[in-house]
C-alpha positions in Angstrom: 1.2 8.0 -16.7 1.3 9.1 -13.0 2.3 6.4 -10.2 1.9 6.6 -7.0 3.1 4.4 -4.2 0.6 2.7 -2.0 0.7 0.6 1.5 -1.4 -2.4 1.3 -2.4 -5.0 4.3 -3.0 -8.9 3.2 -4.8 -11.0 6.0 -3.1 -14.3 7.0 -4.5 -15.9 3.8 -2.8 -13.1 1.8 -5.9 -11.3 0.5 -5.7 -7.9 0.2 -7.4 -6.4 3.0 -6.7 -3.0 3.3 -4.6 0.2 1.2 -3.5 3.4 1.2 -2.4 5.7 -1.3 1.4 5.9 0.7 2.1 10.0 2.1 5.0 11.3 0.9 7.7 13.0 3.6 7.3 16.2 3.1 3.5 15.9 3.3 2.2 18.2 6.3 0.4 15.4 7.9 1.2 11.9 7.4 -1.0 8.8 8.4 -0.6 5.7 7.3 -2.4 2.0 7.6 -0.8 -0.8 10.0 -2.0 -3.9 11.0 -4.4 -4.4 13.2 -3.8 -8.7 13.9 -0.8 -10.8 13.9 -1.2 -12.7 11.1 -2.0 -9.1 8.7 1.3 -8.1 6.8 2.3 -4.5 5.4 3.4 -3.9 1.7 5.3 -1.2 0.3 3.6 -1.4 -3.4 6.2 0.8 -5.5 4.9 2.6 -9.2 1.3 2.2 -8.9 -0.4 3.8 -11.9 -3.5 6.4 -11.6 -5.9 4.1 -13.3 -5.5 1.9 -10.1 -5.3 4.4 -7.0 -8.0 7.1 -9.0 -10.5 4.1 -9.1 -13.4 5.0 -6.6 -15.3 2.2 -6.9 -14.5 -0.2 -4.5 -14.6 -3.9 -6.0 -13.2 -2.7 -8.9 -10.2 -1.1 -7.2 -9.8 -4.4 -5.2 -9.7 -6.4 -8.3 -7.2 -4.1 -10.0 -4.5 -3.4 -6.9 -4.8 -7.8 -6.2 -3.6 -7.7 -10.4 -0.8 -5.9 -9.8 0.2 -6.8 -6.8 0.3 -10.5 -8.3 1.8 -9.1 -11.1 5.6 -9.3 -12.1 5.3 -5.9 -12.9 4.5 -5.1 -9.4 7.5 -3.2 -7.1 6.0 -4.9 -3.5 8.4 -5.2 -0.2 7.4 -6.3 3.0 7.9 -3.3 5.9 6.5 -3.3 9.1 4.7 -0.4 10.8 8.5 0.4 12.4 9.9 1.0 9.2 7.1 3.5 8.3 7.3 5.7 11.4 11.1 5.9 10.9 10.4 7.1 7.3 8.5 9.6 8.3 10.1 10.6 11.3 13.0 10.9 9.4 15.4 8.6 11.9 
């Protein structure tokens, strides 16, 4: 099955407000999601499979990517928008 990683924003409550199937490097163009208010924090959600980040329809896909996050099979680290543009910046 293919994974993908994925950036995810949670608001201050930590709901799951925002994601993005995560660029890789050696993309052409990179963007990527940050937060837009203090109390919004950015995930690094490693291994995400297909069936999640192919899923077009939105409240499904929210329902899914909140399960696995949650889940203990879920890869997430806390980065900051920093960390992202020296990834890709390759510093």
């Amino acid at each position: 099955m293919a994974t993908r990683n994925m950036l995810v924003i949670k608001d201050a409550s930590g709901r799951i407000i925002a994601a993005q199937v995560e660029g890789r490097p050696d993309d052409e163009v990179v963007s990527y999601i940050a937060p837009a208010e203090p109390g919004h924090t950015l995930y690094r959600v490693s291994n995400v499979p297909a069936e999640i980040f192919d899923r077009v329809h939105p409240a499904e896909f929210q329902d899914m990517i909140t399960a696995h996050v949650d889940s203990d099979a879920a890869e997430v680290e806390a980065i900051t928008a920093e960390n992202l543009r020296e990834y890709y910046s390759g510093l």
